[in-house]
N, C-alpha and C positions, 0 to 999 in steps of 0.2 A: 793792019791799021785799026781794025776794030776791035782789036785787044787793047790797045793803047785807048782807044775812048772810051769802054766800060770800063780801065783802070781810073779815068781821068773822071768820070761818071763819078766811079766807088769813092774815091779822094774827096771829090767836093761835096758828096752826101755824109760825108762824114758818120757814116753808121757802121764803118766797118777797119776802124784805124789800124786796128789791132791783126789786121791779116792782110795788110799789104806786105808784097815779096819787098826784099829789099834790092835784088836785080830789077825788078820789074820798074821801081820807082825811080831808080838810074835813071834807065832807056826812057821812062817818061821822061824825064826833066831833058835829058839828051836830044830827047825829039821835039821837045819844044823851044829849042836855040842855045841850053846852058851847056858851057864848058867845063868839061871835067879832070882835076885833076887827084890825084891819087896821092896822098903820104900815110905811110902807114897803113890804118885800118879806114883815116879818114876820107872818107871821098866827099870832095870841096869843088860844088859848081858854083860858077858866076856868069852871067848876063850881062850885056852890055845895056844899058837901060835899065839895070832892076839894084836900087842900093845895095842889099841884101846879100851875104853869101848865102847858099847852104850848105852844110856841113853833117853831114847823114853818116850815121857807124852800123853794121848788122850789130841784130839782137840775133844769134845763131842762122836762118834764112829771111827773117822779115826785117821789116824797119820797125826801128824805135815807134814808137807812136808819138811821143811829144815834138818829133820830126816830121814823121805826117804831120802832124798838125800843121807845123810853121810851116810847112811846104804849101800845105792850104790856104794858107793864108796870105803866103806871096803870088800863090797862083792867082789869086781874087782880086790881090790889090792893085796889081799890072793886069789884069782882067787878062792871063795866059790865055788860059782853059778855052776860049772862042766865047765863055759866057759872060754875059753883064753882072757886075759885082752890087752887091745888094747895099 
């Protein structure tokens, strides 16, 4: 579990978009209630309470970064993460 909270740490510090795994951000979203489904390359979670899909592709092992982002930014607006959204 405390892999998943320095990932969830790294995500909303935003200093490091560009080296998130893209397994890793899976299992994230995974452990915090989204379902995941699979077509193609696309892996497509949704939440039941969060408008939002997200729709994350590998950049070779990491995630896209302009997906971190948005993931960032759903995470904050449903205040995921366990923190108060600014």
């Amino acid at each position: 579990m405390a892999k998943l909270d320095d990932l969830l740490a790294r995500l909303l510090g935003g200093a490091s978009d560009a080296n998130i795994r893209f397994d890793d951000l899976c299992h994230l979203l995974v452990q915090l209630g989204f379902e995941e489904r699979i077509c193609g390359s696309h892996h497509i979670f949704r939440k039941a309470g969060v408008e939002e899909r997200i729709n994350l592709q590998r950049d070779n092992s990491k995630a896209k970064v302009y997906q971190v982002r948005q993931v960032r930014a759903i995470v904050l607006k449903y205040n995921l993460g366990g923190r108060e959204s600014c």
